[in-house]
N, C-alpha and C positions, 0 to 999 in steps of 0.2 A: 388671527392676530387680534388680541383684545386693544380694550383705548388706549392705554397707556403704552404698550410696548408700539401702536401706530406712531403715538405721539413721540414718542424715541426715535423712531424709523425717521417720521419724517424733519423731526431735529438735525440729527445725523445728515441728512439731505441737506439741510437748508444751509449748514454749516460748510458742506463742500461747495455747494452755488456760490457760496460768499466766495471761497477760493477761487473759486474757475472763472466767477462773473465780474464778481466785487460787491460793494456796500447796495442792499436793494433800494436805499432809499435813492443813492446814484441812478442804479441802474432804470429803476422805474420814473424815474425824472428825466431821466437822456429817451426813453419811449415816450414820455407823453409829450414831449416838446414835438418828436418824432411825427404821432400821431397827429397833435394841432396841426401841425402843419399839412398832413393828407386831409384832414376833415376840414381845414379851416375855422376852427373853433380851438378854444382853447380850453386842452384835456388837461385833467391833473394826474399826479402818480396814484393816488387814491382811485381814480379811476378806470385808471389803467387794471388795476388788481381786480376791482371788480367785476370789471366785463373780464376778465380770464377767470374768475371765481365764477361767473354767470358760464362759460363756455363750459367750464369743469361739472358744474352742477344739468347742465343740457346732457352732457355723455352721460352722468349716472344717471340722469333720468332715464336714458337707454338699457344701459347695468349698472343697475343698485352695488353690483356684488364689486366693479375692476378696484381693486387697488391701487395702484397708482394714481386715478382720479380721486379717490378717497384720501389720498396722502397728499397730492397735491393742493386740493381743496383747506385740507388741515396746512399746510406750508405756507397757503397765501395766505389765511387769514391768519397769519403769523405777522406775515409781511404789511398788511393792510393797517396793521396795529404801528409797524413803523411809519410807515410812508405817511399816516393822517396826525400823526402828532406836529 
C-alpha cells in the first residue's frame, strides 16, 4: 500500500470510529478526565492521543512492516490535530 492509498484507508477508518464512537474530540476528553482521575493529575485529550501514538510507535518499533499500527499511528495524528486546537 503506497502513502496515499494508507492515507485513504485510514480516513475511511477514522470516519467509521466517528460513527461507532462519536466526535474524537468528545471522546478523547471523556478519556482524559478518565485518566486524571487514575493518575491524579490532570491529563488533557492532547495527551491522551499522544501516549497512544507513543504505544503505536513502541509496536512498530517491534515491526516496522504491521499495518494497522502504521494506520493507526496515521489516524491519530489526524485526531491530535483535532483535539489540540
Amino acid at each position: 500500500m503506497n502513502g496515499p492509498a494508507l492515507l485513504e484507508h485510514a480516513a475511511g477508518l477514522g470516519t467509521r470510529r466517528r460513527r461507532e464512537y462519536g466526535e474524537p474530540v468528545e471522546v478523547f476528553e471523556a478519556v482524559a478526565k478518565r485518566w486524571s482521575l487514575v493518575f491524579g493529575t490532570k491529563v488533557t485529550a492532547a495527551q491522551v492521543v499522544i501516549a497512544l501514538l507513543d504505544l503505536k510507535l513502541t509496536r512498530l518499533s517491534r515491526d516496522p512492516n504491521h499495518l494497522d499500527s502504521i494506520v493507526d499511528v496515521a489516524g491519530h495524528a489526524a485526531v491530535l490535530r483535532e483535539v489540540a486546537e
